[in-house]
N, C-alpha and C positions, 0 to 999 in steps of 0.2 A: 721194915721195908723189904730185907732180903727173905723175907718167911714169903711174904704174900707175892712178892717178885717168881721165886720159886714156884706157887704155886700157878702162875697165871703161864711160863713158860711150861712149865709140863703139861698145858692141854694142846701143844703144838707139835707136829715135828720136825726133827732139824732143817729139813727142806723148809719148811715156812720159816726162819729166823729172820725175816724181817719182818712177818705181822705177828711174832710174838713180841717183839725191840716196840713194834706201833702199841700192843695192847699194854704193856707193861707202864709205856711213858705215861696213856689214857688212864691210866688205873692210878697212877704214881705221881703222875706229872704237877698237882699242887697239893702243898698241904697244908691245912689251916692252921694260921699262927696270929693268937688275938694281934692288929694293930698291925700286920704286914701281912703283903701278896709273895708267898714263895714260890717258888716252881723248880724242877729237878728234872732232866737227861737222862735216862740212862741210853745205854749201849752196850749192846752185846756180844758180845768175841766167842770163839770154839776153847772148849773146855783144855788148860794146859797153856792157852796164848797168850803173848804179852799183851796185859790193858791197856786201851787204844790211852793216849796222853789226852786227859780232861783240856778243851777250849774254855777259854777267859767266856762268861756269861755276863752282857750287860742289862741290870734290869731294863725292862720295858716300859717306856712313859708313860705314866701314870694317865687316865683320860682328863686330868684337870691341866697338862697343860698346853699350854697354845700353840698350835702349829703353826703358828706365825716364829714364836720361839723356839719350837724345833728345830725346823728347818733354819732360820738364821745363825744355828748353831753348827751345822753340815758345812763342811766342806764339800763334799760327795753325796749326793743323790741317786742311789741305785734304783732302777724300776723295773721288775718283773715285765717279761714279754705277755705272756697269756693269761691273763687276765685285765692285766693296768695298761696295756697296748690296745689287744685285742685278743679276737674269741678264735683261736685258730679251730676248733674241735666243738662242734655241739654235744651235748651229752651223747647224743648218736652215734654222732660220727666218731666220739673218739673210741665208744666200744667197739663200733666193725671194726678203726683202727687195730685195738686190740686184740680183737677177736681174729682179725689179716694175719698178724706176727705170730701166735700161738697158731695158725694154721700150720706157717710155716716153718714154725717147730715141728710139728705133728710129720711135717712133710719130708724132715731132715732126723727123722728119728733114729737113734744108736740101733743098727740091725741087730746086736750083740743084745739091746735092750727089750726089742721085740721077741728075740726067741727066748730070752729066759722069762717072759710073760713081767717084767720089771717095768710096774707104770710111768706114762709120762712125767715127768717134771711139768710139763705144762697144764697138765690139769689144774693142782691147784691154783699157779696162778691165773688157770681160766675163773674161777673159782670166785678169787679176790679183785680182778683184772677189770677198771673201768675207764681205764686210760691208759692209751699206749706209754706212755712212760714208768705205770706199774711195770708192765711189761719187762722194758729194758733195763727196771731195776731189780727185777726177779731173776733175770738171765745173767747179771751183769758180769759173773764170771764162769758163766756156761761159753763154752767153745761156739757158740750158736751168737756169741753176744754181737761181733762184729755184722753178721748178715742182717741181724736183728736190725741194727744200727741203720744198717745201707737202707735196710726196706725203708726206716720210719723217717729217712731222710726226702724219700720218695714222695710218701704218705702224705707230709708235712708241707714241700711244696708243691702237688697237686690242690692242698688246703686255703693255699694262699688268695688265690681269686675271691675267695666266696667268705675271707672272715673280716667280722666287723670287725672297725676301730671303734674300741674303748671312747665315749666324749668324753672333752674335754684333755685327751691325753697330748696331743702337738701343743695346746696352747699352752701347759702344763710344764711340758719338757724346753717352750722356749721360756718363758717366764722364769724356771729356774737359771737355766743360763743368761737370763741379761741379769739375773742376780748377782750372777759370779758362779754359781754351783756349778762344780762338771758334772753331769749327766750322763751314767751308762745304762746301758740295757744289760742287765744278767739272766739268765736262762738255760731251760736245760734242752731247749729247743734247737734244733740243726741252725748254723749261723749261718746258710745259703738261705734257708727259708725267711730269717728274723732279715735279712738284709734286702729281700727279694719285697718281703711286705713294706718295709720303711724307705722303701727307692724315692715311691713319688711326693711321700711328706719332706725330705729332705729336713731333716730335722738337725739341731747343732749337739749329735751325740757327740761324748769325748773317746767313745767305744761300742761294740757289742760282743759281749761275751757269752756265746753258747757253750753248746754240748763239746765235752772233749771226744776224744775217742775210749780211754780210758772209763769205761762206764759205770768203774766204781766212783769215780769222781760226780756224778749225780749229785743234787742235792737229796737230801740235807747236808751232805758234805760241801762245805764254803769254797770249793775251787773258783768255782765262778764270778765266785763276791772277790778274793783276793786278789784274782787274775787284772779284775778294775780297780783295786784300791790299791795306790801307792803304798799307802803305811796307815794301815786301817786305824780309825781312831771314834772311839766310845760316842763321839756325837753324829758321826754320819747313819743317814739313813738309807734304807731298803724300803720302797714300795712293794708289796706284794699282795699275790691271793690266796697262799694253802699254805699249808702246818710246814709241808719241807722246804719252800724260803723261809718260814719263823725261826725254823729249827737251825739253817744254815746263817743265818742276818746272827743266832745266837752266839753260834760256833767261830764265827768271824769276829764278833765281838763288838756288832752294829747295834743300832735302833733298827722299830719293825714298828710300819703303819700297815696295817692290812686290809685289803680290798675284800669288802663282804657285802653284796650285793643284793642278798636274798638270807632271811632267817637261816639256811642250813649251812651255809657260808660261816656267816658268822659263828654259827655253834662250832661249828670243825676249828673256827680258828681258836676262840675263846676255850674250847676243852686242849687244845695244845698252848696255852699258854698267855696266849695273845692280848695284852691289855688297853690296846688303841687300834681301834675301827674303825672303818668310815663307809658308809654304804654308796658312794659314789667319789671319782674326782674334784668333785665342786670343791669342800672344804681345804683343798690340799691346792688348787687351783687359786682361790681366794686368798688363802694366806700365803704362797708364792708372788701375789702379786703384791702383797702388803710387804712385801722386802725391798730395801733401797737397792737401788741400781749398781750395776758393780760400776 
């Protein structure tokens, strides 16, 4: 593993170490083992650095069992904002999104960087960039990272008028709570915006937990999952839609249903790891209701 690891990091450079960290797990991320589903993390550090401290990994429920038994196992029901809520970003809009923020990079560029003819940092992640949150996790400890911030807090509630809700997701989120489950919203989305869209469902959340300011705290890092869990524990679950809630529900040491909606959905999530799918709310909506009442 460390042969081939090696070699899939030397086709990058150090300025991309986060889509070399993506290509390495993609390459690495399961390995066949007759009679079990493995799967494997890595993480990347600068050469000389202390190795970040491995998070407790809970396998992923297997797709044979019942989401009726899932969730009756949760205490905590965590639900991704964009995608299991709603669609803040069409594929469109979230590139202009991104393609807004690397402007204004472009527009706060190091004068020092222009005369010695020293490329962008923002090109490559124009490059790789199809959602403003690449963005802010490619900047995340560029001096640019806060304005970055401010813009796509901007961005995000201009978005809010015009993005659908997810069905079946209000009936969804009351249903677990007359169960008893507390219900948060975690995301890496501005909490002005996530609270801005959920005003007029009035929904019985026990929280919402976005974006810090700290924006290396993004996911796949678990800030946002911990920040709702009391004392996180191996049976609560995470509703989500992309590899870095999987990776973060991992890191936390949750369960992970994931929302894949469309064949390429699914494949992103099932090549990061992802062993229970659902291509709608329904199934998760049905067996929420199949739970006794608290």
């Amino acid at each position: 593993m460390r042969e081939r690891a090696a070699a899939i990091t030397a086709r990058y450079a150090l300025r991309r170490a986060a889509g070399a960290e993506r290509a390495v797990n993609n390459e690495l991320g399961r390995r066949p083992v007759p009679g079990l589903v493995v799967s494997c993390s890595v993480r990347l550090a600068p050469e000389g650095a202390t190795a970040p401290v491995p998070q407790p990994v809970v396998a992923a429920p297997s797709a044979d069992v019942p989401l009726t038994e899932m969730l009756a196992r949760a205490r905590t029901v965590l639900v991704g904002f964009d995608g299991p809520v709603a669609r803040l970003f069409s594929a469109a809009a979230a590139r202009a999104a991104a393609l807004d923020l690397l402007a204004l990079v472009s527009e706060h560029r190091d004068p020092e960087d222009a005369l010695t003819g020293r490329p962008l940092a923002a090109q490559a992640a124009r490059e790789a960039s199809v959602h403003p949150l690449d963005v802010l996790r490619a900047f995340a400890r560029h001096r640019l990272g806060p304005l970055l911030r401010e813009r796509l807090d901007e961005l995000e509630l201009r978005a809010v008028p015009d993005a659908p809700t997810t069905h079946n997701c209000a009936p969804l989120v009351r249903a677990l709570h007359g169960s008893g489950r507390r219900v948060s919203v975690v995301t890496d989305v501005g909490v002005r915006a996530v609270h801005r869209y959920l005003e007029p469902y009035r929904l019985p959340l026990d929280g919402v937990h976005g974006r810090a300011e700290d924006l290396t705290r993004l996911m796949p890092e678990p800030d946002c999952l911990l920040r709702a869990l009391d004392r996180p524990a191996p049976a609560d679950v995470l509703i989500g839609s992309s590899p870095a809630e999987l990776a973060a529900a991992q890191r936390a040491g949750i369960r992970f249903v994931g929302l894949a909606r469309n064949p390429t959905a699914e494949r992103r999530l099932r090549e990061a790891g992802c062993e229970f799918t659902v291509s709608s709310l329904g199934p998760l909506l049905e067996a929420a209701r199949a739970l006794p009442p608290a």
